[in-house]
C-alpha positions in Angstrom: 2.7 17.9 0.6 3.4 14.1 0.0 1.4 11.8 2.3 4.0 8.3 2.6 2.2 4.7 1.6 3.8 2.4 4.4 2.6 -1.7 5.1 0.6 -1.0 8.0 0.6 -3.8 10.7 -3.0 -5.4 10.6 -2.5 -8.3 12.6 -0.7 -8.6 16.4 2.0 -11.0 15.4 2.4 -9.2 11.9 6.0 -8.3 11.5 5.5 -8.5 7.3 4.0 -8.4 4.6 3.7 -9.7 0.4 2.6 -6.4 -1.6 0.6 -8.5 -3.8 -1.4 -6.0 -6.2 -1.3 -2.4 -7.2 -5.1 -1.6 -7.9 -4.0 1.9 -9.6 -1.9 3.0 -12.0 1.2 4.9 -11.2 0.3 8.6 -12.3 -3.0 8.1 -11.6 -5.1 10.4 -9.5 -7.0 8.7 -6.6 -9.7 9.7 -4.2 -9.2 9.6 -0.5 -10.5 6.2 0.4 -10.2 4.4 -2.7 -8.4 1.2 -2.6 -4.8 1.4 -3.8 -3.1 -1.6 -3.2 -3.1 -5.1 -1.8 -1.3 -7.1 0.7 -1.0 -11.2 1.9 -0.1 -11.7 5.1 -1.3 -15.3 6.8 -2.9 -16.6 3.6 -5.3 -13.3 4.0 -5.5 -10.3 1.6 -6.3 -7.2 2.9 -7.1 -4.1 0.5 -5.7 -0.9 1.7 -7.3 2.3 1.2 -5.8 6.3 0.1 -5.6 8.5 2.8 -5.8 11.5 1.4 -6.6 12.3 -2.3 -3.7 13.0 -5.2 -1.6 11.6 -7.2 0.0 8.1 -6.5 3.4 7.5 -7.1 4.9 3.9 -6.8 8.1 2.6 -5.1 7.4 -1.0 -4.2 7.4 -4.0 -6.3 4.8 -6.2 -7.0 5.7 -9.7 -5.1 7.7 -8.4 -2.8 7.9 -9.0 0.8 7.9 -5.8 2.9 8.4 -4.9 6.6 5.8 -3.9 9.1 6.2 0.4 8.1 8.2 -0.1 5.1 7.9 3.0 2.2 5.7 1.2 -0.6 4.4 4.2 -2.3 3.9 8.1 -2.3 0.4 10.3 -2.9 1.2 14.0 -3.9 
């Protein structure tokens, strides 16, 4: 079963966000819990953590700007 990578809002007044890194590979098995990738929002960068363990597949761009919920990424 695929577990969806969405921005998550962080902040009250969030409404988006810059996906600013990937920290893995796409392909790349991760552990539940391991950073995956980075977002700026309010001159902060916030690291956001796997949910579950698997594989990570990649839909969103690096330097893009994102919606509060939008689909960045997939783990499988």
């Amino acid at each position: 079963m695929s577990t969806e990578l969405r921005i998550p809002k962080i902040g009250v007044s969030m409404t988006e966000a810059t996906l600013s890194e990937w920290l893995v590979a796409d392909g790349a098995t991760v552990d539940a819990g391991t950073p995956v990738y980075a977002i700026e929002m309010d001159k902060s960068t916030n690291e956001i953590e796997a949910p579950v363990g698997g594989v990570l597949k990649i839909v969103g761009e690096v330097g893009e700007t994102y919606e509060i919920g939008a689909l960045i990424g997939r783990i499988d």
